[in-house]
C-alpha positions as CSV (number, residue, x, y, z in Angstrom):
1,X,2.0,-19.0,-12.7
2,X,3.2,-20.6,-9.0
3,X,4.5,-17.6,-7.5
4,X,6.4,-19.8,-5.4
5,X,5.0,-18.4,-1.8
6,X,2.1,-20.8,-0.7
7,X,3.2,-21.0,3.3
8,X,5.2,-17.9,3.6
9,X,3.7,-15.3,6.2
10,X,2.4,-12.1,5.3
11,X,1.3,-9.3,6.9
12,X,-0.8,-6.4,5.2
13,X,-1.5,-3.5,6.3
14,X,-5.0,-1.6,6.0
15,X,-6.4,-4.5,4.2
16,X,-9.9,-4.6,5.0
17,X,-10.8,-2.8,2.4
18,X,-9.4,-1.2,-1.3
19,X,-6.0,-1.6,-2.4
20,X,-4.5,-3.2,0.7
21,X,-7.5,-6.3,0.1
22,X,-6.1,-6.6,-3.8
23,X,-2.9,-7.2,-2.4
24,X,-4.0,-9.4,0.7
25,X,-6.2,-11.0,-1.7
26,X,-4.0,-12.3,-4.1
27,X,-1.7,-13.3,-1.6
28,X,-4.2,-15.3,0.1
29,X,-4.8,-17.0,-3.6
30,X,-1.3,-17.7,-4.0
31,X,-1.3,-19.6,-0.3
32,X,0.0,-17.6,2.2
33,X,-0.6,-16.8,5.9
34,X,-2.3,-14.2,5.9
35,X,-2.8,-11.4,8.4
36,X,-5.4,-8.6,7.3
37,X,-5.9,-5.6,9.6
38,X,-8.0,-2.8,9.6
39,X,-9.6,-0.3,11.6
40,X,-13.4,-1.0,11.5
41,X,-14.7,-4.6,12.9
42,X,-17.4,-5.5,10.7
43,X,-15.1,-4.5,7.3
44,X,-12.3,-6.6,8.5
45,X,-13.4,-9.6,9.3
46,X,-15.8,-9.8,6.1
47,X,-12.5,-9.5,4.3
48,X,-11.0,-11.7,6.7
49,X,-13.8,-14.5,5.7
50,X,-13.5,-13.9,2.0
51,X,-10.1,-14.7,2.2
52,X,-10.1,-17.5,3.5
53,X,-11.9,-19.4,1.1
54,X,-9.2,-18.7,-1.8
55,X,-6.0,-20.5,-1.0
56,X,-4.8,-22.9,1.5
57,X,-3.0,-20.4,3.9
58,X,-4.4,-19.0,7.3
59,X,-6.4,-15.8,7.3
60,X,-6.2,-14.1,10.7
61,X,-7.9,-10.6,11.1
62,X,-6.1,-7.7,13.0
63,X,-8.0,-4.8,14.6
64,X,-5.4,-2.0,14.7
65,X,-4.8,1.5,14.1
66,X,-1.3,0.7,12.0
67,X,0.2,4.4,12.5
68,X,0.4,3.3,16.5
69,X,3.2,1.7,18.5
70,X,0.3,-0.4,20.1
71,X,-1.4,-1.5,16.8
72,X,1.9,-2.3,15.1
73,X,2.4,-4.6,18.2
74,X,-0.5,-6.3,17.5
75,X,0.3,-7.1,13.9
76,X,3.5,-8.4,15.3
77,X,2.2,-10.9,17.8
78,X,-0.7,-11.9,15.4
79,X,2.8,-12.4,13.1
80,X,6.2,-12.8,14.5
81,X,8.0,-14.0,11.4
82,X,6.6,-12.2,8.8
83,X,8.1,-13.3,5.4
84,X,6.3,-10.5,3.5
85,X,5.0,-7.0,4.5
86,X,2.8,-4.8,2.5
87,X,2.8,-1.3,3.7
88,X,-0.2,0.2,3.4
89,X,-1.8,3.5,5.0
90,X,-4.5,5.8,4.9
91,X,-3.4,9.4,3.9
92,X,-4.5,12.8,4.7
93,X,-7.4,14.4,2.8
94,X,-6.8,16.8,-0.1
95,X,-6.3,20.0,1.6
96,X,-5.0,23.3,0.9
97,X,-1.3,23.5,2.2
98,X,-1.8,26.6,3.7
99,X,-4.6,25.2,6.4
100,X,-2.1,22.4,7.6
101,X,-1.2,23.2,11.5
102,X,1.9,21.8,12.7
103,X,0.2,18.9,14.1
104,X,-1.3,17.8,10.7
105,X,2.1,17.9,9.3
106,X,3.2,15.7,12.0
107,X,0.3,13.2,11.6
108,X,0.7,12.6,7.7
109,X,4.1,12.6,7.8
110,X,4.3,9.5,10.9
111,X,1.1,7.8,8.6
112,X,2.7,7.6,5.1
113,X,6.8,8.0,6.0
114,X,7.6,7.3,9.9
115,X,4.9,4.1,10.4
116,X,6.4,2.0,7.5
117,X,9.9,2.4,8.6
118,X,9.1,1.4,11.9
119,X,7.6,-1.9,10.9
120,X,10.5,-2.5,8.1
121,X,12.7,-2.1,11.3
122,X,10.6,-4.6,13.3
123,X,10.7,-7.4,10.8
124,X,13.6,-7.1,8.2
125,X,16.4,-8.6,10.6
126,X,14.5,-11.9,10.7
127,X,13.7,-11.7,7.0
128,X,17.9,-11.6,6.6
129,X,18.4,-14.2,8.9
130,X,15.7,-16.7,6.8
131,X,17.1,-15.3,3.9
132,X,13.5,-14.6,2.1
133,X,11.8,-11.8,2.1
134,X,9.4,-9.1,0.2
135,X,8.3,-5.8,1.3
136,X,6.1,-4.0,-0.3
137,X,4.8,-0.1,0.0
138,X,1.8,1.4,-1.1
139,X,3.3,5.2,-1.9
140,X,1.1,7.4,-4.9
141,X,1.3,8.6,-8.3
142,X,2.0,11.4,-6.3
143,X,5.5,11.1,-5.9
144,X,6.0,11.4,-8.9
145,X,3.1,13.5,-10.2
146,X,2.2,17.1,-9.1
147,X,-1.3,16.5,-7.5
148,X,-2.5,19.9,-5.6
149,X,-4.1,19.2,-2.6
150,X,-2.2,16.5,-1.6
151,X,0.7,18.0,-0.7
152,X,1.4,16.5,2.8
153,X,0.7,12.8,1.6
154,X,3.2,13.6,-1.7
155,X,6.2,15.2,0.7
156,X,5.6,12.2,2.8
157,X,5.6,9.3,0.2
158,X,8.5,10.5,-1.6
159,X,10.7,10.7,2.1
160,X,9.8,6.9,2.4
161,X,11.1,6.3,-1.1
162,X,14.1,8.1,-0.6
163,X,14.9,6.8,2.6
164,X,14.2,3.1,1.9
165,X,16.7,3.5,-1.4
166,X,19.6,2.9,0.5
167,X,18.1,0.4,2.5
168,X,17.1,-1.8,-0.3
169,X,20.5,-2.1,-1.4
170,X,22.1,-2.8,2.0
171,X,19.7,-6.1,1.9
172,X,19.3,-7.0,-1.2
173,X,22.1,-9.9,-0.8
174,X,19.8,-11.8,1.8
175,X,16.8,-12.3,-0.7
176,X,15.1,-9.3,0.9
177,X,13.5,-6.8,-1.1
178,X,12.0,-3.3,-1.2
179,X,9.6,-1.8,-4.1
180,X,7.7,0.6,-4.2
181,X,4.1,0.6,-6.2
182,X,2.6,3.9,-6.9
183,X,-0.9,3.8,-7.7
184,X,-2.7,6.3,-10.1
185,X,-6.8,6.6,-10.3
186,X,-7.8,3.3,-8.8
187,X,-11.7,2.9,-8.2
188,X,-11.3,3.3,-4.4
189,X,-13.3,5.4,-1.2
190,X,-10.0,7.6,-1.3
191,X,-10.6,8.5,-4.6
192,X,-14.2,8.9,-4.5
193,X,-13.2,11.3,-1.4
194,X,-11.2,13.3,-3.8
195,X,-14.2,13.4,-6.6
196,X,-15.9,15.2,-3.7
197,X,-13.0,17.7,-3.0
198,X,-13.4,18.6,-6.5
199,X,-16.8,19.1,-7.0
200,X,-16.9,21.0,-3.9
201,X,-14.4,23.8,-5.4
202,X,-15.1,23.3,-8.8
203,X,-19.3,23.4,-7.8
204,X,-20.0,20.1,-10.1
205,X,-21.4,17.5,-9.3
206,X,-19.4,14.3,-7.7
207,X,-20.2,12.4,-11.5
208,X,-18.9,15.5,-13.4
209,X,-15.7,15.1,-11.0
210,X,-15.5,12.0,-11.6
211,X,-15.5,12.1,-15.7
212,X,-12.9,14.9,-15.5
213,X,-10.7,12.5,-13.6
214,X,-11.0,10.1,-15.7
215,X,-11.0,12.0,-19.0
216,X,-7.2,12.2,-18.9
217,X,-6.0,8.8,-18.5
218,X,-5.0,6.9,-21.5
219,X,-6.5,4.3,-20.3
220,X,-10.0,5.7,-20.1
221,X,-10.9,4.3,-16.8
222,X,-10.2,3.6,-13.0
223,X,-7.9,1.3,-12.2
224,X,-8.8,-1.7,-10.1
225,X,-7.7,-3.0,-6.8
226,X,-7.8,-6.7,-8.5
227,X,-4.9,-5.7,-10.9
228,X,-3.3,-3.7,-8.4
229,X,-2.8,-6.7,-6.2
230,X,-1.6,-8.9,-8.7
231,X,1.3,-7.1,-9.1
232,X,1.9,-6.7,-5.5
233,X,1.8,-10.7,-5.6
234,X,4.4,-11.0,-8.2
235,X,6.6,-8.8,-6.6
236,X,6.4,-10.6,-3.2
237,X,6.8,-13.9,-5.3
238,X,10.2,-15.9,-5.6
239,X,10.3,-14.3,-9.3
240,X,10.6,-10.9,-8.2
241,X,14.0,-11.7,-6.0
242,X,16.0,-9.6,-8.5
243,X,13.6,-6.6,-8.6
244,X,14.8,-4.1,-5.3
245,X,14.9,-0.3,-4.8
246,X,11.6,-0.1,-7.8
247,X,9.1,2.0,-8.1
248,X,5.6,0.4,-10.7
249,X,3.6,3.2,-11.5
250,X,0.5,1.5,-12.0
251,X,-1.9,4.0,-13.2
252,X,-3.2,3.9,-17.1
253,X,-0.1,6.2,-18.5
254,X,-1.4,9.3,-16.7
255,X,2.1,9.8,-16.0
256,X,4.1,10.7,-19.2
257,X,7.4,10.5,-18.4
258,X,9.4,8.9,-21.0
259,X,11.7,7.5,-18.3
């Protein structure tokens, strides 16, 4: 399928690496500009490379911390015009609520709520005035799925969808969109991270944790960053102009919600 998008800009956020590269990836594929950024050097740029030989669009590489005024400058001069912006963010570790100081509240919340609606702000008044434009956020099963431990990066999450719902609507008539795509289990480091939090209080081993993670999925296995991004792609395409205020569980039918 021609998603319609080969020229269009895109930037994506903490792409060097997992879900953010499925996305840039696939992107990339379907021939966009596109800026990947990430945190470590060597990661980046390997990404960076890898990308390039997919589609026909520029691949420029972004060192930056995203949750910072400073890096989200950088992704904006890399960028000016971005026609499509993938949210994407590290999250704090799973962590017993009760050991969460004031400041760590603070730091999850700006990483996964107050650093994507700063960069929506940044870019979504052009995106009206071209009349195009997709933006994309990388939330969790989370928000809709108790998951102990992760508390802070849950509470934070679902503020972002809550406060974007309103905004997606007030856009919506410019060929600007806002979805949400909450991923499940996906065969990442941050899940590995959490197979360790688990055998840690459990006293397992990480493999153990990682078959009782697994056992409860429908699906029977992790989900991959490769599928994950090919949705991002179609939502970001010229198809998905009718598709705002969403949220795409993408996560094997863990979740059983009916609706």
């Amino acid at each position: 399928m021609d998603l319609g998008i080969s020229g269009k800009k895109a930037i994506v956020c903490a792409s060097s690496r997992g879900l953010g590269r499925g996305c840039a990836m696939h992107l990339a594929q379907a021939g966009c500009d596109v800026i990947v950024n990430g945190r470590d050097e060597t990661a980046t740029n390997e990404t960076a490379e890898a990308l390039s030989k997919l589609g026909t669009g520029t691949i420029v590489p972004v060192l930056a911390d995203v949750s910072t005024l400073e890096g989200q400058a950088a992704l904006l001069e890399a960028c000016p015009q971005p026609d499509i912006l993938v949210n994407n963010n590290g999250g704090p570790p799973r962590r017993d609520f009760r050991e969460l100081s004031r400041d760590d509240i603070l730091q999850g919340v700006t990483q996964n709520m107050v650093t994507p609606i700063e960069l929506i702000q940044k870019a979504v008044d052009g995106m009206c005035e071209r009349g195009f434009g997709r933006i994309v956020n990388i939330t969790s099963l989370s928000v809709y799925t108790a998951l102990p431990g992760l508390d802070l990066s849950s509470g934070a999450r679902a503020g972002l969808t809550s406060f974007l719902a309103g905004v997606a609507r007030s856009i919506a008539s410019h060929d600007v969109t806002i979805n949400q795509i909450l991923p499940g289990k996906m065969d990442t480091d941050r899940l590995k991270s959490g197979f360790a939090f688990m055998a840690q209080q459990l006293n397992i081993s990480q493999e153990e944790a990682r078959e009782r993670e697994i056992e409860p999925i429908p699906a029977k296995r992790l989900g991959t960053a490769d599928e994950f991004g090919a949705l991002c792609a179609f939502l970001c395409s010229v198809h998905g102009g009718y598709i705002t205020g969403r949220n795409f569980l993408v996560d094997g039918g863990l979740n059983q919600n009916a609706f």
